[in-house]
C-alpha positions as CSV (number, residue, x, y, z in Angstrom):
1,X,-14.0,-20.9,-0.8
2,X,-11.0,-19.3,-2.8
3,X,-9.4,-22.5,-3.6
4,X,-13.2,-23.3,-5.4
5,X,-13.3,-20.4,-6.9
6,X,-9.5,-21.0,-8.5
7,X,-11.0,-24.5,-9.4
8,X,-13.3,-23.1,-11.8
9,X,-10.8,-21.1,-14.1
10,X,-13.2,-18.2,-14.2
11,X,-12.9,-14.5,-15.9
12,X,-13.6,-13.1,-13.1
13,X,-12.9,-13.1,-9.7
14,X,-14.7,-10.9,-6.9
15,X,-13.3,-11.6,-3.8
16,X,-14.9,-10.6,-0.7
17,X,-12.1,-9.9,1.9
18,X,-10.4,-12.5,0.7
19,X,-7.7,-12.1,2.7
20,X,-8.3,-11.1,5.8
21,X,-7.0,-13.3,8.7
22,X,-4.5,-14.3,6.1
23,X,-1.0,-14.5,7.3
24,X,1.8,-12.5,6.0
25,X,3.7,-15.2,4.2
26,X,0.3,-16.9,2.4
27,X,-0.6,-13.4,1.7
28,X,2.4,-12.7,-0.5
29,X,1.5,-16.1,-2.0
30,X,-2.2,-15.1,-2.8
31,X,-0.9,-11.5,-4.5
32,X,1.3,-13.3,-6.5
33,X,-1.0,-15.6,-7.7
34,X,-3.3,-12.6,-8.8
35,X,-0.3,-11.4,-10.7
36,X,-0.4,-14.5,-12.5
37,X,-3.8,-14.7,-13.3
38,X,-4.1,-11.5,-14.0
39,X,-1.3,-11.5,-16.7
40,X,-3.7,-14.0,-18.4
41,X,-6.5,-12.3,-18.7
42,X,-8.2,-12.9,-15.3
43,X,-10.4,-10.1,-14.1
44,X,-10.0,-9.9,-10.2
45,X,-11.5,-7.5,-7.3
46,X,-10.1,-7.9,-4.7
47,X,-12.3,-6.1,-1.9
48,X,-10.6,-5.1,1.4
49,X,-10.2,-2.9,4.9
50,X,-6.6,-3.1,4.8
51,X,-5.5,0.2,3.5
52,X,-1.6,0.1,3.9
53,X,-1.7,-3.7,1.9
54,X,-3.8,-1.8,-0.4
55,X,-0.8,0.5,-0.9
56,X,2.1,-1.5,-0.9
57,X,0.7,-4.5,-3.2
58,X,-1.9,-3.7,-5.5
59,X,-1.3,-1.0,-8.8
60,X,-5.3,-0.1,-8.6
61,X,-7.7,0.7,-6.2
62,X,-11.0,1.7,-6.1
63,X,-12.6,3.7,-3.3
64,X,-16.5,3.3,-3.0
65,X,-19.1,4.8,-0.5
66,X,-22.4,4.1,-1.9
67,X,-20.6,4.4,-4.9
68,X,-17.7,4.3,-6.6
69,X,-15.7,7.6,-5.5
70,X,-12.6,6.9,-7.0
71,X,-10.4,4.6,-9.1
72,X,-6.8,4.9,-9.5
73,X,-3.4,4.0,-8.3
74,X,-3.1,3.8,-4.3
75,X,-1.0,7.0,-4.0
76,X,-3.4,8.4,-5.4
77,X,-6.7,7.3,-4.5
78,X,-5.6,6.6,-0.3
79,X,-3.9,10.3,0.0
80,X,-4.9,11.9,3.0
81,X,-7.1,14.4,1.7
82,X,-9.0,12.2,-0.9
83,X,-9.4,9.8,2.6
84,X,-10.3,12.5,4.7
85,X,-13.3,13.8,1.9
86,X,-14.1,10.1,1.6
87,X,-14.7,9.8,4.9
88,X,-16.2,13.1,6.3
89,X,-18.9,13.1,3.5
90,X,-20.0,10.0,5.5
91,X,-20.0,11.5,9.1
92,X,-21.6,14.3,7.6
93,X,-24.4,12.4,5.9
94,X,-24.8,10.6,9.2
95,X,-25.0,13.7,11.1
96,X,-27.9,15.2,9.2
């Protein structure tokens, strides 16, 4: 599926956990890639669980619940306490 979507040269990119069960040297390879495309112009979302690649590779991130909840840098946006309000506003909302 991700080698179509490259295929097709679009302007954007959403990619749906695309790289999860990835391994670690093919993931280095994908993240460069979005580099590249990037650098020309290629819109990409990357969506994924895996908070600590989150912070060491990527430069944006954007936090959603429902929603969008946030949108900056990964220090920023995956600190403890903007994690632990992201987070408890769902147990509470499932608690009620």
């Amino acid at each position: 599926m991700l080698a179509r979507a490259l295929a097709q040269e679009a302007d954007v990119l959403l990619l749906d956990e695309a790289l999860s069960g990835v391994d670690a040297v093919h993931t280095d390879e994908l993240i460069t890639l979005f580099g590249n495309l990037a650098a020309t112009g290629t819109s990409i979302l990357v969506s994924t669980h895996d908070l600590s690649l989150v912070r060491s590779r990527f430069t944006r991130c954007l936090t959603v619940n429902k929603r969008l909840v946030g949108d900056g840098h990964p220090s920023a946006e995956l600190a403890d306490n903007k994690l632990e309000q992201l987070f408890s506003s769902t147990t509470q909302e499932e608690v009620l």
